[in-house]
MIZADREN-494942 format. One record per residue (C-alpha): x, y, z; residue number from 1. Coordinates in Angstrom, 3 decimals, decimal comma, padded with zeros to 6 digits. Layout:
! residues N
@px->X	py->Y	pz->Z	k->NUM .
...
This chain:
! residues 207
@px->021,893	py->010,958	pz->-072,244	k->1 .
@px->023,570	py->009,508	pz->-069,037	k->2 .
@px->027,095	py->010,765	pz->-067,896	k->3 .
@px->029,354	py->009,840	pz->-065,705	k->4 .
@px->030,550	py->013,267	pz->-064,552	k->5 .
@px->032,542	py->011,797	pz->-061,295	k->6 .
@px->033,201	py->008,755	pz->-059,602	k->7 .
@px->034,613	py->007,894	pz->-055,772	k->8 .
@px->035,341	py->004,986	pz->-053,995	k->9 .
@px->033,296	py->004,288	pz->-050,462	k->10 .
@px->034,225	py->001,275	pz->-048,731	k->11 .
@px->035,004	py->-002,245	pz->-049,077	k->12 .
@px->033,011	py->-004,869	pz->-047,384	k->13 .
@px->032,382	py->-008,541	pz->-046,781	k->14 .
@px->029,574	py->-008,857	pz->-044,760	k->15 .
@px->025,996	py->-007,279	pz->-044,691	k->16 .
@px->026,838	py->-005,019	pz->-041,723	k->17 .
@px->029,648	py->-003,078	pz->-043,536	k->18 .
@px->027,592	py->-002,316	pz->-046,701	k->19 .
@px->027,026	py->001,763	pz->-046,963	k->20 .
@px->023,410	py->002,402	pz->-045,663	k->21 .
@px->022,254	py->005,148	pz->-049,019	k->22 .
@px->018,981	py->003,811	pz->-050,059	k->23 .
@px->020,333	py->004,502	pz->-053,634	k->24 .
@px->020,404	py->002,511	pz->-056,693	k->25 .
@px->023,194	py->000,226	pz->-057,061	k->26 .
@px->024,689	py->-001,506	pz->-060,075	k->27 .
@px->026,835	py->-004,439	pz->-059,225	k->28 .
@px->029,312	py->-005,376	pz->-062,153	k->29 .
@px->030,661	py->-009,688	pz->-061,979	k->30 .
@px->032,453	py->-011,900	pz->-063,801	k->31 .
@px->034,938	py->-014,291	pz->-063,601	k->32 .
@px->038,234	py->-013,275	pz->-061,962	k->33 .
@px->039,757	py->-012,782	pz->-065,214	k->34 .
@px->037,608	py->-011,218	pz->-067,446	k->35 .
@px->038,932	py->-007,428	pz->-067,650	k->36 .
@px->036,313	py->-006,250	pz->-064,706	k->37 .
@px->038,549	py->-003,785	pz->-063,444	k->38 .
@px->039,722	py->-002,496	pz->-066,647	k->39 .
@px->036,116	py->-001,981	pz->-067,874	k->40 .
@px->034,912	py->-000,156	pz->-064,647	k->41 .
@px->037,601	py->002,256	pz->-065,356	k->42 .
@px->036,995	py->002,465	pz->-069,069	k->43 .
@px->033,145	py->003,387	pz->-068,439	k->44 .
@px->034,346	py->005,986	pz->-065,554	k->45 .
@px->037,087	py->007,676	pz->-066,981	k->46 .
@px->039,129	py->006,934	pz->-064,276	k->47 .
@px->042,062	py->005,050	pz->-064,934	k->48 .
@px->042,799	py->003,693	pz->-061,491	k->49 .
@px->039,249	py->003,626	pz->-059,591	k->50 .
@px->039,186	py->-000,336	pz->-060,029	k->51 .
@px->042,629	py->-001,704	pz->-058,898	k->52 .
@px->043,337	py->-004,225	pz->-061,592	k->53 .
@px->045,030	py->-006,818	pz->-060,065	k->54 .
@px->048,585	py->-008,587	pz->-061,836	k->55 .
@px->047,013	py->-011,291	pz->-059,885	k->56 .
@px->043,380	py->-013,318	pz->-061,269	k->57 .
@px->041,271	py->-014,032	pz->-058,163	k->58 .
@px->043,265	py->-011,075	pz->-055,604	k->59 .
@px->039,629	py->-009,117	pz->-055,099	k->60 .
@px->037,838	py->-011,089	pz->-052,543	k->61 .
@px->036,028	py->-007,779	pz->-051,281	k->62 .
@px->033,093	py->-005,998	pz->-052,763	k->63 .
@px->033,789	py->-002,431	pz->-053,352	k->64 .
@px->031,248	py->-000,125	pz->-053,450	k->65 .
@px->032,131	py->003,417	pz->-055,847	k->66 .
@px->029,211	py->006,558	pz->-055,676	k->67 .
@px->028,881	py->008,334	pz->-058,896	k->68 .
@px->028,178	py->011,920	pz->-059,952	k->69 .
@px->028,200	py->012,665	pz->-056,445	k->70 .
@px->025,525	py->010,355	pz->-054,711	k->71 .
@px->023,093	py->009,660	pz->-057,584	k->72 .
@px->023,752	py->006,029	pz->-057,413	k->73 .
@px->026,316	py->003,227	pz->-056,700	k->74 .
@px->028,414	py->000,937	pz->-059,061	k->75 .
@px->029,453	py->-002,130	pz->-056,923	k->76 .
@px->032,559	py->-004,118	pz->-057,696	k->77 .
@px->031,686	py->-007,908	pz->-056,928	k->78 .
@px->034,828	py->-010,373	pz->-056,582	k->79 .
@px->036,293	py->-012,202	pz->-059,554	k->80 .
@px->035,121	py->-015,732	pz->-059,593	k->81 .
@px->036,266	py->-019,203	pz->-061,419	k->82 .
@px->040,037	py->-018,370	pz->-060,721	k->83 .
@px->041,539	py->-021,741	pz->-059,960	k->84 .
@px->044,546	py->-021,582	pz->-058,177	k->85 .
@px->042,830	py->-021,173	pz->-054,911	k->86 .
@px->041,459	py->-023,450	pz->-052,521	k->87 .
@px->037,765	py->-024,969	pz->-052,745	k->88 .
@px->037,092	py->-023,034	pz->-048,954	k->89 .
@px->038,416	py->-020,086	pz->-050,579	k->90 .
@px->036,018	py->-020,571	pz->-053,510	k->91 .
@px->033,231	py->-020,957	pz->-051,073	k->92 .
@px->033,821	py->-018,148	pz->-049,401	k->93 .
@px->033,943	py->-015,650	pz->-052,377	k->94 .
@px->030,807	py->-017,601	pz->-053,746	k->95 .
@px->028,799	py->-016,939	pz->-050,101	k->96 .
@px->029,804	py->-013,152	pz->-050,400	k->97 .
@px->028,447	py->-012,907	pz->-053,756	k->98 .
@px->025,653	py->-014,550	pz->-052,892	k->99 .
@px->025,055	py->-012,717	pz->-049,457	k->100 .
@px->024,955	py->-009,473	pz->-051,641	k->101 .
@px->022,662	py->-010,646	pz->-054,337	k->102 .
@px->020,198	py->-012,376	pz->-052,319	k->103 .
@px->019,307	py->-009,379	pz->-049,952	k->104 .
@px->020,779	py->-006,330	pz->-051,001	k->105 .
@px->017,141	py->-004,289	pz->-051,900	k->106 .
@px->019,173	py->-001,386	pz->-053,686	k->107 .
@px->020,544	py->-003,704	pz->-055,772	k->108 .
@px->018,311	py->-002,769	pz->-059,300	k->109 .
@px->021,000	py->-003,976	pz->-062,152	k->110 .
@px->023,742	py->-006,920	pz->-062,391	k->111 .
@px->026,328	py->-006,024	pz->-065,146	k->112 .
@px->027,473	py->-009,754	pz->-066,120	k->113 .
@px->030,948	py->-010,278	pz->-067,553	k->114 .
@px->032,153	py->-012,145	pz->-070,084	k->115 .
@px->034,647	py->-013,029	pz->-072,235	k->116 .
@px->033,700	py->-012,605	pz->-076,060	k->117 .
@px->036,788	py->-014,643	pz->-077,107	k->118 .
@px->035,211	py->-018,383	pz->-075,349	k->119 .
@px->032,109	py->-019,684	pz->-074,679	k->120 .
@px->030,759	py->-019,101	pz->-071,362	k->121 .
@px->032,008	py->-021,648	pz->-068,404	k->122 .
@px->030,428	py->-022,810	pz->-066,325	k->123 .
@px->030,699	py->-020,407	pz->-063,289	k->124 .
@px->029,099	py->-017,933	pz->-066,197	k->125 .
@px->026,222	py->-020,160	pz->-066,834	k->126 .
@px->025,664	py->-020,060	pz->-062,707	k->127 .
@px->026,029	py->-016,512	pz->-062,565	k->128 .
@px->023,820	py->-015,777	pz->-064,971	k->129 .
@px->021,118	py->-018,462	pz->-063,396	k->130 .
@px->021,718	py->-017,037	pz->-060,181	k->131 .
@px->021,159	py->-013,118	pz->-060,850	k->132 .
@px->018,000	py->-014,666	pz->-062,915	k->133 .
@px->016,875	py->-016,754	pz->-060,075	k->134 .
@px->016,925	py->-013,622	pz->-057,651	k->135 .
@px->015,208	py->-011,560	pz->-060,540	k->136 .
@px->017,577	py->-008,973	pz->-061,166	k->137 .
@px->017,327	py->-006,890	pz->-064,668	k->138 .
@px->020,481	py->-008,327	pz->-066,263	k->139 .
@px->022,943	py->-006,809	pz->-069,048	k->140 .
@px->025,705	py->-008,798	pz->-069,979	k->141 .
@px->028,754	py->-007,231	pz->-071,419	k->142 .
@px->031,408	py->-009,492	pz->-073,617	k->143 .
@px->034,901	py->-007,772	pz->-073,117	k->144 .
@px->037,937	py->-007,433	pz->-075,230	k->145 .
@px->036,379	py->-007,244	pz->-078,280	k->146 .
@px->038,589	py->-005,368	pz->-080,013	k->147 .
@px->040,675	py->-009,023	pz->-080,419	k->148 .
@px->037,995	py->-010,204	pz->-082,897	k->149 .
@px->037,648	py->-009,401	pz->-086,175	k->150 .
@px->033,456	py->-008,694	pz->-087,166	k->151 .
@px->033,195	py->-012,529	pz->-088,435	k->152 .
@px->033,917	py->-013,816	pz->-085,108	k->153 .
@px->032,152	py->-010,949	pz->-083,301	k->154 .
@px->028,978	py->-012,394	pz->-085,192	k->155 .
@px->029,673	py->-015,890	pz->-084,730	k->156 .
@px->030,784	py->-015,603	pz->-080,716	k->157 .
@px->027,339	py->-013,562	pz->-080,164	k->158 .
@px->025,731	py->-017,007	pz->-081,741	k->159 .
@px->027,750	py->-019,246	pz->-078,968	k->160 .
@px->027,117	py->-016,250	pz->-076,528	k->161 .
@px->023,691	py->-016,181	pz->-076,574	k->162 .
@px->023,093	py->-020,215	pz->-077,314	k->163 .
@px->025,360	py->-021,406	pz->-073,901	k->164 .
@px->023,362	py->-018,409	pz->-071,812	k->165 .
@px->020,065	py->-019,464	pz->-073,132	k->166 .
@px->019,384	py->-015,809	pz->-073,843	k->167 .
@px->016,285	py->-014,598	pz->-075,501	k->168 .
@px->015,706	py->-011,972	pz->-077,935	k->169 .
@px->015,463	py->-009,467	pz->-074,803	k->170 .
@px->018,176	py->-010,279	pz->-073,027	k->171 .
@px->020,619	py->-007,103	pz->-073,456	k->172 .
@px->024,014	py->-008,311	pz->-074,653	k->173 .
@px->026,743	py->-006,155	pz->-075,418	k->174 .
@px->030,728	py->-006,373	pz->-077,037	k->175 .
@px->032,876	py->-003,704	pz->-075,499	k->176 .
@px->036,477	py->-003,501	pz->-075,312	k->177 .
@px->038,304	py->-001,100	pz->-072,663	k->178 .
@px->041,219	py->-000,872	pz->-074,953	k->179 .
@px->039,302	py->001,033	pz->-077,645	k->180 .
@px->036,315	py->002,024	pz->-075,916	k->181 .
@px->034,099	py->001,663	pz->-078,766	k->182 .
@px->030,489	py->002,466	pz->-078,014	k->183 .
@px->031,711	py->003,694	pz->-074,769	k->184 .
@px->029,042	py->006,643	pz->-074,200	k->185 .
@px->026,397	py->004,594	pz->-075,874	k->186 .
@px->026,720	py->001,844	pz->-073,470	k->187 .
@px->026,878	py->004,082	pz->-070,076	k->188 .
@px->023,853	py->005,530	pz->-071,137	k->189 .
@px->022,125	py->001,708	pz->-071,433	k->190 .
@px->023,339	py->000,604	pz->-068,338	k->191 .
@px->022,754	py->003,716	pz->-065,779	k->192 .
@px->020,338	py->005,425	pz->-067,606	k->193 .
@px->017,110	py->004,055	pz->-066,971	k->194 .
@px->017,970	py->003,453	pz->-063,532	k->195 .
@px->018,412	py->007,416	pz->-062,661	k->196 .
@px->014,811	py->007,768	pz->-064,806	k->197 .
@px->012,862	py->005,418	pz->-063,059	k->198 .
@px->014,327	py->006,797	pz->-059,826	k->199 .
@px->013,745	py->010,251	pz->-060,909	k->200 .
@px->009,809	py->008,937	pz->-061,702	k->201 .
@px->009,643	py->007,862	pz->-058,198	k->202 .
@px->010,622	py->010,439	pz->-056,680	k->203 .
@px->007,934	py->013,127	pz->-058,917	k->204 .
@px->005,246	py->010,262	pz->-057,990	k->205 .
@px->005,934	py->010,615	pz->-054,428	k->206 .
@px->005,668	py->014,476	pz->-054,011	k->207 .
């Protein structure tokens, strides 16, 4: 099973010039600018401050890149989208480094999408979701703050989850809560796991 034994952060960055030059896997985690992103990156590395979690919705307009277990790959912190009380240029400008990272970034192997499990997805979701599809990304989406639903309306918000994504039977969704951490280790070990394996297979392939 997949730990997360350490975590560190690297840099920030905006452009393609100032992203860290590792050649290893990355993870990049998104969701709207409100969604607990923060919270749950320091949930799933034990690190209660890694992610600054902002008193602010829409503050992060950097992506921040964090190693883990010293070098074996990258989680990368997109910005928060959807947030309105910012300008449309603003908007545009978060949207083009989101996009700038997705749409050339050949570490990139995983996009952790973020939702809320309380709402149906919005419409900056929905594009989200199209977009890390449309660049062909392996997807997992996580629904967050689950532990504010009782199992009824965990069953029933999975239904409007899946139906407003157009998700098939395949498509990995999970309900996680960084309060309780329920399913914590279970759900590291889905996310990063297979990525170190098929790394690790590479590598044995190559020698």
């Amino acid at each position: 099973m997949f730990k997360i034994k350490n975590s560190d952060f690297v840099t920030s960055a905006v452009k393609k010039e100032q992203y860290p030059v590792t050649g290893l896997p990355e993870i990049a985690f998104v969701g709207r600018s409100n969604v607990g992103k923060s919270s749950i990156i320091n949930a799933l590395t034990n690190r209660r401050k890694l992610a600054k979690v902002s008193q602010t919705p829409g503050k992060t307009r950097l992506i921040n890149f964090f190693e883990i277990n010293n070098n074996e790959l990258y989680l990368v912190d997109l910005p928060g989208y959807g947030y309105a009380k910012v300008s449309k240029t603003e908007k545009a400008s978060w949207g083009n480094t989101i996009e700038t990272y997705l749409s050339g970034r050949e570490e990139l192997k995983r996009v952790v999408l973020l939702v809320d499990s309380r709402h149906k997805p919005t419409a900056d979701d929905i594009q989200m979701h199209e977009w890390i599809k449309f660049y062909g990304y392996d997807e997992v989406i996580i629904a967050t703050k689950s532990d504010k639903l009782s199992n009824n309306e965990l069953r029933k918000n999975e239904k409007v989850i899946r139906d407003t994504l157009k998700l098939g039977k395949e498509d990995k969704l999970y309900f996680f809560s960084s309060v309780n951490k329920k399913g914590k280790d279970e759900l590291i070990d889905d996310i990063f796991g297979p990525l170190v394996e098929s790394e690790t297979e590479i590598e044995t392939e190559s020698e």
